[in-house]
N, C-alpha and C positions, 0 to 999 in steps of 0.2 A: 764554410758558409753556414750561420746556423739557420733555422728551420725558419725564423721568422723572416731573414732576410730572405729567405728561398720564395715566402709566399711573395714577396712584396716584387719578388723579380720578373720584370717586365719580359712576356715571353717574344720570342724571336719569329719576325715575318716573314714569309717565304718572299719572295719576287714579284709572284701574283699579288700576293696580297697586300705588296709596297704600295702595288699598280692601283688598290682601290681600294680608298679612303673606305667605303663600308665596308668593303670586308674585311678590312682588317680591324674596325670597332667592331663589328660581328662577333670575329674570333676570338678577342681580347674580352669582349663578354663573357662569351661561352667559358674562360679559361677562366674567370674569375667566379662564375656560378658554377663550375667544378669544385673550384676551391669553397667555396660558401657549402656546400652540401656535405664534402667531406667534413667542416668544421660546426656540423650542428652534434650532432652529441657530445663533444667536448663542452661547445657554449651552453646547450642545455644544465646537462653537469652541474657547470660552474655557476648558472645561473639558481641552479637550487638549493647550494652549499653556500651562497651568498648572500647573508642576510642585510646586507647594505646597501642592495641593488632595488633602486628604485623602481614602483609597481608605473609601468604604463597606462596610460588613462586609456578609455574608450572610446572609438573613431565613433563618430556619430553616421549618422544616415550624406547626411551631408559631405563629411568626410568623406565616405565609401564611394560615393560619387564622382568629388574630386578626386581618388587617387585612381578609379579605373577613367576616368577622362585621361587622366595623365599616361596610363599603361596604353590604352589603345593610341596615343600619341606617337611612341614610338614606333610601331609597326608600320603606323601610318606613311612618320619619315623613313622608315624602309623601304618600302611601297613607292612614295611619290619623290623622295630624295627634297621637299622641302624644307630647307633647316627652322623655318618659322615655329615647324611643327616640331622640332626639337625644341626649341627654347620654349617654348609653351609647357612643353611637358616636364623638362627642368625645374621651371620656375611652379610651378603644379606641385611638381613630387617634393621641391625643398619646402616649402611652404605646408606641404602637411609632415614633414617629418621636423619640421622645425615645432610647430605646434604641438607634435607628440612629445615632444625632450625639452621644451620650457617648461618652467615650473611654475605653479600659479599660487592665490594668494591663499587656496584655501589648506593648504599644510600646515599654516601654521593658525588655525581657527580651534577654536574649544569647544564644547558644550555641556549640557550638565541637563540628564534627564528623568525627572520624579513623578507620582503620580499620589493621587490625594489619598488613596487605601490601597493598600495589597487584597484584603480581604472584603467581598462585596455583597448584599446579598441581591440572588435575583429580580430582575426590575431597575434597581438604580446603576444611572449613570458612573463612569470611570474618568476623573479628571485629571490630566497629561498636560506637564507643563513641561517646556523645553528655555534652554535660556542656553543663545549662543554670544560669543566675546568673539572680536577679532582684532587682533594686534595692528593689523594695516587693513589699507582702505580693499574695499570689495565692491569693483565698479561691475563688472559682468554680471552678466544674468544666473541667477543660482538657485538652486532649491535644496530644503528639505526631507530629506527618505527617512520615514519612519517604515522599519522594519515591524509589522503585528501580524503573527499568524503564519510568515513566510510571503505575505503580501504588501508591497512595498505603498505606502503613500505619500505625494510628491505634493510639499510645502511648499510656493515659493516664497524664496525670503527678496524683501528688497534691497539695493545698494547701502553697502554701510560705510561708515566711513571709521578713520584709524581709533581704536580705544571703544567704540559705539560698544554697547549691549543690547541684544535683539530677544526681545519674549513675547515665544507665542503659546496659547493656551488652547488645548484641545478638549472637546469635551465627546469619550468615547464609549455607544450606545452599546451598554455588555447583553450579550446574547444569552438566552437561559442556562445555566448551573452548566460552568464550562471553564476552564484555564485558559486563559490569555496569555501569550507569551509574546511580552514586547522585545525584541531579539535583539535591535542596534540602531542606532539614530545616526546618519551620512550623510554628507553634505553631496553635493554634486556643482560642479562649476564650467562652464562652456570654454572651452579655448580659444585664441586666435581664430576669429573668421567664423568662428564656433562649426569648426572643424572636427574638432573633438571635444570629450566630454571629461571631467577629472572628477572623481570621487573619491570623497575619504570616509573612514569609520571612525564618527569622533566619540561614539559612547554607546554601552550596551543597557538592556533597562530591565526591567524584576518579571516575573510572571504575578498575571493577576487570577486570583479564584474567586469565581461566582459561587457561590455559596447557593443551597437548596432550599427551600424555606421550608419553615422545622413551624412546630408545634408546639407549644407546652403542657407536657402530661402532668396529672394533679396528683397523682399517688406513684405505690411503690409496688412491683409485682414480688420482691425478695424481703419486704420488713415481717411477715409472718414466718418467714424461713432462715431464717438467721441462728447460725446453729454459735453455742456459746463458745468454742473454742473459733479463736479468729485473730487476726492482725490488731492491735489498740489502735484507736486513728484519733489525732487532736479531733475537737470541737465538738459538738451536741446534734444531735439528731430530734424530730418527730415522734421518732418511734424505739425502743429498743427495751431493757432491762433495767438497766441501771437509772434509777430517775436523778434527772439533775437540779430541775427547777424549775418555773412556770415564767410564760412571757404572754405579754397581752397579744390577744387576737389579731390575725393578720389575714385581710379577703383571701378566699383559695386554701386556706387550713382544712385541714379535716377535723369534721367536727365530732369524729372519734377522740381527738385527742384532748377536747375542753374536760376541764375541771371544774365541774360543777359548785365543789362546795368553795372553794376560792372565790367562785364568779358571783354566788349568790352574796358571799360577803363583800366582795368589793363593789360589785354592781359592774366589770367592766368585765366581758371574757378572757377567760386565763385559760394558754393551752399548755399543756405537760410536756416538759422536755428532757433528752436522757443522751447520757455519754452513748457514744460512739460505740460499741463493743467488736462490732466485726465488721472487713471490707469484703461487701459481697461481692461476685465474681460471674461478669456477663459473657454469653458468648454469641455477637451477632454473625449469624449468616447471611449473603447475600447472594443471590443468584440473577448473572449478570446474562443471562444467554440472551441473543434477542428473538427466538423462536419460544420462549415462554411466556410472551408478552402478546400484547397485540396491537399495540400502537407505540409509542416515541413518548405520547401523554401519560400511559400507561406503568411505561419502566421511570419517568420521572416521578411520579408518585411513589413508587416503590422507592426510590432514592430520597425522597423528601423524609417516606417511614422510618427509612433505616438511621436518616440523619435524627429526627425525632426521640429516638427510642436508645440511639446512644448518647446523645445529648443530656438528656433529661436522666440516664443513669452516673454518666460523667458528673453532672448537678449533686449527686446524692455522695461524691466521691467513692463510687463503686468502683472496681478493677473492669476493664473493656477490653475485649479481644472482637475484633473484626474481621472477619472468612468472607473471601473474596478471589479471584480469579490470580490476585500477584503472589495469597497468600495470605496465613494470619497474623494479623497486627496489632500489636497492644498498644494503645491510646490510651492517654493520660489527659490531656487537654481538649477542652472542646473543639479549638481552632482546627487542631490538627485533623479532628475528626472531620468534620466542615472541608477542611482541605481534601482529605483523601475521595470524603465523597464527591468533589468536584469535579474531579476528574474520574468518574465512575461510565463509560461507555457502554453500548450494547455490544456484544458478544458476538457476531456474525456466524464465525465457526461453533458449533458446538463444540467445546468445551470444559471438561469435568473442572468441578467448583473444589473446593477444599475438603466441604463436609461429603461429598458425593464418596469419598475414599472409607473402604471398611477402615475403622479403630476398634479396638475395646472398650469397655462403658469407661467412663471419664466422672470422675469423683471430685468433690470442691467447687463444681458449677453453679451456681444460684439461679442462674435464668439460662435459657436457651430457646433463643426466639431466632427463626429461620426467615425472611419475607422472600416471595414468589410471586410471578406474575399468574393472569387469569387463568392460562394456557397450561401450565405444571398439572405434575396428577399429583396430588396432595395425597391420594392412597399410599401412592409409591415412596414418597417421601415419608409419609409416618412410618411404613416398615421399615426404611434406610434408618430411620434416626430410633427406633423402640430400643429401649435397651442400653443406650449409647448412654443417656443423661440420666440416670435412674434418682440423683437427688433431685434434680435440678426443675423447675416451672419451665417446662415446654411450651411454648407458644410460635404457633404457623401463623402471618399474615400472609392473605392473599390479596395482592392489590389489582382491585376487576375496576377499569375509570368508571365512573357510572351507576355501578348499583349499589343495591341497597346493603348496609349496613347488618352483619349478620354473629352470631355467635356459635358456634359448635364446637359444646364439651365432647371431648372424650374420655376412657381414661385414662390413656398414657397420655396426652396434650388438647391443645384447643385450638381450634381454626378460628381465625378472624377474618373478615370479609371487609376491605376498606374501599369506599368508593370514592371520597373525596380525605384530603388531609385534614379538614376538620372532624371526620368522624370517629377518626382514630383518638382522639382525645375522651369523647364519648364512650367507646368497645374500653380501653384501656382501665378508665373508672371502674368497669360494671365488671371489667375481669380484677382490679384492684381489689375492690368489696369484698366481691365471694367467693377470691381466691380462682382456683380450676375450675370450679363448677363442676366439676366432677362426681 
């Protein structure tokens, strides 16, 4: 007799328990939830090496209800020997397992989920568009789960019917300089009696970046230091050696660069323009700790600078190195920069930052600009960094919310004091001009 026929074999009554109908469904129970417990690890097993085995849906509140009505059912007719109270509980427990092993209409539903930018800057709205298809009709009650953040939000959609297409438009309020991650867009549909509850995953969606808001700086801290051995790089520059030609005046030029005796004979200003000769080479540090800081407003400014200050080098097609808590990263495009500092957080643990690590002086650097919160000892940090940059234009931001905008040469580097992001454009010029100040 093989092993299957052995479970399916009806076990043998004693005499007693000929004598009485319950107890011998009692015992017939019990021998059958022997059997059921010995064969859960096998069914697990099977069930996880079975990629074909369809996901049961979710018993609802409702359900959970109905099926302990039904469990307490049978004790009951234990207890009182009415069969009433059997077939109650029968008809109870088929009816929700009937509902859990029907299939419903939403398996075979589609969707398709976009959004109007991946890249945003802080302030504007995020618009989310969904478009669902369904091949047959969809009478029961169903919603939408947008997956954002690990927080689910519940759409209802209305009955559709066979062939319809359903578009809903979301319009989502992005919270300051932050990654959104729209995770998966699921249907949900109510069963039978709405007993239970059926979900599917019909699409996943992008992460979106809040962008910092940035600045635009008017000058260049590395065009005085541009040593003539260097990379050739297409296109013309402002500033450099090699002169290429003159172009009419543009608001925001430096008026270092006009050409007087040009201007006097055309009558229109002409600024001097020059080949490319070297790509200079930045190195921004970031210090993300959040005990250097002193408010939330605080290290957001400090990340608005940092975006500011590689942006505007990125602009000049300088080389960018970014020192930060994952590590240093070289950036090539603005976006990408924009993206990393979106996702830039405060530091709860202190921390050691990148530049915090002794090196050797580092040769080939054209800037090296550190930003700090109010809280940092700026002492400490110029001995850590003496020495380290020896070509290179050193510049410390300190970003304090609030106060006054301030300059302090030294002679190995210069402290900046920024209280708002507009001043920083301001401090940037005046250290443009005269150089270190030093």
């Amino acid at each position: 007799m093989t092993a299957r026929s052995h479970w399916l074999r009806r076990p043998a009554l004693t005499p007693a328990l000929a004598r009485s109908p319950f107890a011998a469904v009692k015992s017939f129970a019990g021998v059958l939830a022997a059997r059921a417990r010995s064969l859960i690890p096998s069914v697990s097993q099977h069930r996880a090496k079975s990629m074909c085995l369809r996901r049961l849906p979710g018993i609802t509140p409702s359900g959970r209800l109905a099926g302990l009505f039904g469990m307490v059912l049978i004790p009951a007719f234990a207890l009182l020997g009415w069969h009433e109270l059997l077939v109650f509980a029968v008809v109870v427990l088929s009816v929700l397992g009937a509902a859990l092993i029907l299939p419903t209409p939403c398996s075979s539903i589609t969707a398709a989920l976009s959004v109007d930018a991946l890249h945003v800057v802080q302030g504007h709205d995020v618009g989310i568009q969904m478009i669902l298809h369904t091949p047959v009709s969809v009478m029961l009650p169903s919603a939408m789960v947008l997956h954002i953040d690990g927080t689910p939000h519940h759409i209802p959609v209305p009955p559709l019917h066979a062939g319809q297409e359903h578009r809903i438009g979301l319009s989502l309020n992005a919270p300051p300089r932050s990654r959104i991650a729209i995770e998966s867009l699921s249907i949900q549909q109510a069963g039978p009696f709405a007993l239970t509850c059926h979900e599917q995953r019909l699409c996943t969606g992008p992460t979106v970046h809040i962008h910092p808001r940035t600045v635009s700086l008017p000058y260049s801290l590395t065009g005085r230091f541009q040593d003539l051995d260097g990379d050739d790089l297409p296109g013309i520059a402002d500033d450099g050696i090699s002169f290429q030609g003159l172009r009419p005046y543009v608001p925001g030029d430096d008026m270092r660069g006009v050409h007087w005796l040009s201007t006097a004979k055309t009558g229109v200003p002409m600024i001097r323009q020059y080949d490319r000769t070297r790509c200079s080479t930045t190195r921004l540090c970031f210090d993300s700790n959040a005990s250097d800081y002193s408010d939330r407003e605080e290290f957001e400014l400090a990340v608005s600078v940092v975006a500011s200050i590689g942006a505007h080098c990125l602009s000049r097609h300088d080389r960018l190195y970014v020192d930060a808590v994952s590590g240093r990263i070289g950036i090539q495009r603005v976006a990408d920069l924009l993206d990393l500092c979106s996702g830039f957080t405060p530091q709860t643990n202190r921390t050691a930052q990148p530049c915090d690590t002794a090196s050797p002086p580092q040769h080939g650097i054209s800037m090296y600009c550190h930003v700090i919160g109010s809280r940092h000892d700026a002492h400490t940090l110029r001995s850590r960094i003496k020495g380290r940059y020896p070509q290179a234009t050193r510049i410390v931001i300190v970003a304090s919310a609030d106060a006054e905008p301030s300059i302090a040469p030294h002679a190995d580097e210069t402290i900046l004091t920024v209280g708002s992001l507009d001043q920083l454009a301001q401090l940037w010029k005046a250290v443009s001009r005269y150089g270190r100040m030093a």
